[in-house]
N, C-alpha and C positions, 0 to 999 in steps of 0.2 A: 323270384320265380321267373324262370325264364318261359316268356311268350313266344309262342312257334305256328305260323298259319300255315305252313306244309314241312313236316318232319324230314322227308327223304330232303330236301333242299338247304333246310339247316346242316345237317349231316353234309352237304358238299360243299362248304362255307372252307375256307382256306384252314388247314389244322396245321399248326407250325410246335416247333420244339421250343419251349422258353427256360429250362432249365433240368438239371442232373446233381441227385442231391446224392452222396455215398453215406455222410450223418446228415441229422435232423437239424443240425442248428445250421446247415446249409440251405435250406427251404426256406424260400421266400414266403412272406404271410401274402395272403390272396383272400378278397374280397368274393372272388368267383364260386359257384359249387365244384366241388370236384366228385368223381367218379374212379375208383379204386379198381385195376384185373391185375390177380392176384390167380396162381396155381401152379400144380407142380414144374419143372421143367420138361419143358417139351410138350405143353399141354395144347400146343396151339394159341399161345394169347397175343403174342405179337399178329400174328394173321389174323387173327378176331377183331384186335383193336383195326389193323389196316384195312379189314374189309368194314366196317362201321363208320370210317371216315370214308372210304373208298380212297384211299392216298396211301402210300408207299412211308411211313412216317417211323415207324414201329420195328427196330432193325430185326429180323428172322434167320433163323439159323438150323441145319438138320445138329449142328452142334448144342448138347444142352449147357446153362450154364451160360448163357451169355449176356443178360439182362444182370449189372452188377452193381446198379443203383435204380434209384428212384426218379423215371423219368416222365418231366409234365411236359403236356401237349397242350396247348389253347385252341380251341374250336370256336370260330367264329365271335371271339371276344366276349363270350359269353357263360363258357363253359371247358374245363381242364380236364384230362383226360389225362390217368399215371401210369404207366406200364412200370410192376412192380419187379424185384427178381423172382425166379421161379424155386420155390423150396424145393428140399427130396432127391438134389443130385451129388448124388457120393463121391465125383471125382474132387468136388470142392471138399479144402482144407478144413479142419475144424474152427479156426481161429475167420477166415473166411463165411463161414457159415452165420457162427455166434454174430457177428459184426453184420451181416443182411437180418439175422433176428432183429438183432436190438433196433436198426433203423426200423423192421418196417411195423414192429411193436411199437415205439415210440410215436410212430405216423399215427400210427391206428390211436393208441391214447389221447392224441395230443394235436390232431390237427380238427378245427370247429367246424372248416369248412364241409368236411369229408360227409357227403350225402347217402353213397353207398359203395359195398366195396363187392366186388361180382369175383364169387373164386368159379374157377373154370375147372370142371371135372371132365379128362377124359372119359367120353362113351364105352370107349371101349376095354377100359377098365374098371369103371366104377367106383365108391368111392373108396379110398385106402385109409391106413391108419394114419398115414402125415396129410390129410386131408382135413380127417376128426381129430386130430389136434391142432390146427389152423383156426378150425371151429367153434373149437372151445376159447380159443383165447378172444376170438370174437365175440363169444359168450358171455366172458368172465368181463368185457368191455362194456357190454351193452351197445354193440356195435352192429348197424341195420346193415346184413349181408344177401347175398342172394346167387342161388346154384346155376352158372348156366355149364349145360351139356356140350363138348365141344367133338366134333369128328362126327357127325352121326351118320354123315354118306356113305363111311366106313360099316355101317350095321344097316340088317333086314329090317323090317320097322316091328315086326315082333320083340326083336333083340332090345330097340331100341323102348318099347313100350315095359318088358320087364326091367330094364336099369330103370327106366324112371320111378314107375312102381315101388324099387327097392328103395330107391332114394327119399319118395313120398312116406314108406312106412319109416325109414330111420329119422326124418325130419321133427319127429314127435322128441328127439332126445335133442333138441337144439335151438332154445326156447328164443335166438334172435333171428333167426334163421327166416326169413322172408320164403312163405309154401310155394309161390309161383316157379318151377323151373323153366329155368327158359332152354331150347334144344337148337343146337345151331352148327353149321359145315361153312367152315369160310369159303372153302374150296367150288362149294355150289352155290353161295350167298345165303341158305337156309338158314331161315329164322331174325336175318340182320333186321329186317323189318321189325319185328316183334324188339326188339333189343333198343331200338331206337326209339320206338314208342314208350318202353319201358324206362328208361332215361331221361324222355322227357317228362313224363307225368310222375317222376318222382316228389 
């Protein structure tokens, strides 16, 4: 369990890159917990991870598709942090595609360390059907996930109260699903606080 007497300062602890896996038998075994952001392409998770460490680590792109492995960060010696590839982008090949499944299936099955895995639902989309099939197979894992909201500077906060609403009523069909969403705008830091607390006390 990692012990933390002021959260925001953990969090500015040096995060560095320790490795890039494209298969699974290339992952190093790790004693550490690790923390999964996983969602479609272009959902904002590279700028969620970098505004969460507050470091430039997590490469971004307005190009989707650019995340094409599985890469760990170490935070403070304590804690691993994966910036996954982003499912749902059609310019990628189908042989391309299958080959990101199977790694990040095989992660999801097969790594002990894995504490939680955080898929990132655009706000301003809501959740899609390669979303609820991401889900499921987290499901069919028995794998502790959890919804956080991302863009939400981009919506009225009515807007943003009926996606979550919707989310809360579809949650009943997705029995590993962790209820708490978390709502969050890298771009204004909203919510990073909450997200950091949430990773700690896991």
């Amino acid at each position: 369990m990692i012990k933390v007497n002021n959260i925001d300062n953990f969090f500015k602890n040096q995060c560095k890159f320790i490795m890039g896996a494209a298969k699974y038998s290339q992952i190093k075994s790790s004693y550490l917990p690790e923390i999964a952001f996983i969602g479609r392409s272009n959902v904002g998770k590279s700028s969620l991870i970098n505004a969460l460490v507050n470091q430039k680590i997590a490469l971004t792109s307005k190009t989707p598709g650019r995340t094409k492995q599985l890469n760990f960060f170490e935070l403070g010696e304590k804690l691993i942090l994966v910036d996954m590839p982003g499912y749902g982008f059609a310019k990628a090949g189908k042989n391309e595609v299958n080959s990101w499944d199977k790694l990040s299936y095989e992660y999801f099955a097969k790594r002990p360390n894995l504490k939680r895995i955080f898929i990132l639902i655009d706000s301003r989309r809501g959740l899609l059907e390669k979303d609820k099939n991401m889900m499921n197979i987290f499901d069919s894992l028995a794998a502790s996930y959890q919804i956080i909201l991302t863009k939400i500077d981009e919506l009225k906060e009515p807007q943003i109260n009926a996606v979550k609403s919707k989310l809360e009523a579809d949650s009943v069909n997705f029995p590993a699903l962790h209820p708490k969403i978390l709502l969050t705008s890298s771009n204004k830091s909203t919510g990073i606080k909450e997200l950091r607390k949430e990773i700690i006390n896991l």
